[in-house]
N, C-alpha and C positions, 0 to 999 in steps of 0.2 A: 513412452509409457505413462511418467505423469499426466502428458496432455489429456490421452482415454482415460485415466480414474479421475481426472477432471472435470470430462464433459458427462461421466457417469454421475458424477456428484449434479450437477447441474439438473440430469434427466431426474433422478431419485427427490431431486426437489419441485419440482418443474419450472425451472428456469431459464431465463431465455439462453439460445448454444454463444451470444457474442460477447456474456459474462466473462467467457475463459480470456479473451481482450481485455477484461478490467482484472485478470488472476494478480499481479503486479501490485494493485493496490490494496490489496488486500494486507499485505507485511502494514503497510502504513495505517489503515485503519483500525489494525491490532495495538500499534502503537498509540492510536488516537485516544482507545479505549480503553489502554494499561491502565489508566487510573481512575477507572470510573464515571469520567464523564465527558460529555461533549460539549466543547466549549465554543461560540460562536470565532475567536481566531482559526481554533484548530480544521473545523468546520467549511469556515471560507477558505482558507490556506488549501485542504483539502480538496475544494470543488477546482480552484484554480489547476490545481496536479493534474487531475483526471481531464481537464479541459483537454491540456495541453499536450497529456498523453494520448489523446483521441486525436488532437490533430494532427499530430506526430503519424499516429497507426494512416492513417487517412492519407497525408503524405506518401507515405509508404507505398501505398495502397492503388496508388494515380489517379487520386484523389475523388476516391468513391469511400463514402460512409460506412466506416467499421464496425462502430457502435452506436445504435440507432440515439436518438434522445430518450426515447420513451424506457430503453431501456438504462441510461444511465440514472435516469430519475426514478425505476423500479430500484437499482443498485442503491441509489442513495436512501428509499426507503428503508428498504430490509438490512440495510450495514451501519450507515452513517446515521441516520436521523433519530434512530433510538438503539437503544445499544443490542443487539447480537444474544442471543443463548450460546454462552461458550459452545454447548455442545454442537450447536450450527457451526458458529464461527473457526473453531479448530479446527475441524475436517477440511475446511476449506482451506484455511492458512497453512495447513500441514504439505498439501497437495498443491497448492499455488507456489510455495518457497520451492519445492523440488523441481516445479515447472518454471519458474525464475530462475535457478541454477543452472536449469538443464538451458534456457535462452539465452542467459548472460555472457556465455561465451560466442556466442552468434554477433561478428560485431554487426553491425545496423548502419547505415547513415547516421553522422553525428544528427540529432535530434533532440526533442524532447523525451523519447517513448521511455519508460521505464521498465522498459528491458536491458537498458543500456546500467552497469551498473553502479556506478557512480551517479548517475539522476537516482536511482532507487532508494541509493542510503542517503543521498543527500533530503530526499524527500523525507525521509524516515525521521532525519534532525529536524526539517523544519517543524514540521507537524509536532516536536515532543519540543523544541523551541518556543513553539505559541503561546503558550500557557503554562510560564514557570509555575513550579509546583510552589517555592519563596522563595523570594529575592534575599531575604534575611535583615537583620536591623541594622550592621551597621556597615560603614562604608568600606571598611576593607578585609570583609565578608569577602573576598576575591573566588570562592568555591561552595557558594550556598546551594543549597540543594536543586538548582531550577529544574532537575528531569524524575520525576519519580524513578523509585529501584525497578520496580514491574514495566516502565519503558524502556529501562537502561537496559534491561535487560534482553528486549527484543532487540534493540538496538544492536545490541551485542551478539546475538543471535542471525540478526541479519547482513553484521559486518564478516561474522564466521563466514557464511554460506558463501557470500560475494568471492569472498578472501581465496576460500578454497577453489575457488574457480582456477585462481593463475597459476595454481601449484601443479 
């Protein structure tokens, strides 16, 4: 079910149908974005993910191309390179988490794909890793703020969904 109100979202936009392959990343670049802005770590950190999730899918795949180039560089357009109209962005991330929940139990070949869910949240730290938000002044500052509240929060949101998978 979420895959169809996926590929609906995708039609409704006109976008290409191998997006629903990049749905995964999308948790993460919500995180990217929690605070505002795009920063060159979180950015490359990000390209690398999606690489490696592509080659992953492709693997998978017996190793025919899943997600064109053309379209992952459409994707980095419209998501990554300037930030989203929430109203864009939610629909998608709403529809992509439930279709991540619904994959995460599907185990996969150990891989990179982030379907697998442990690569997912771990992807979700790195990317809100990149760019503390402050280190703080002094040294044994041991719990300075490095993740904004607004990514702790997907974070949190994204360890729920994973979480509830094993129950």
């Amino acid at each position: 079910m979420p895959q169809s109100r996926f590929t609906a979202l995708l039609s409704q936009h006109d976008l290409p149908s191998s997006f629903i392959y990049l749905a995964p990343v999308l948790p993460i670049v919500q995180v990217m974005w929690a605070d505002g802005k795009n920063q060159i770590p979180e950015r490359a950190k990000l390209h690398v993910i999606i690489e490696n999730h592509c080659r992953a899918l492709s693997e998978l795949a017996g190793g025919m191309q899943v997600v064109p180039r053309e379209d992952i560089e459409l994707f980095d357009s419209l998501f990554i390179a300037q930030k989203p109209e929430p109203a864009t962005l939610s629909p998608f991330f709403d529809v992509a988490a439930e279709l991540v929940k619904e994959k995460a139990s599907v185990r996969m070949a150990e891989n990179d794909s982030l379907y697998l869910k442990d690569q997912l949240f771990q992807a979700c730290l790195e990317i809100a890793a990149a760019c503390p938000a402050s280190v703080g002044d002094r040294v044994d500052d041991a719990f300075a703020d490095r993740i904004v509240a607004a990514e702790r929060r997907y974070i949190e949101q994204m360890f729920s969904l994973l979480a509830s998978r094993d129950s």
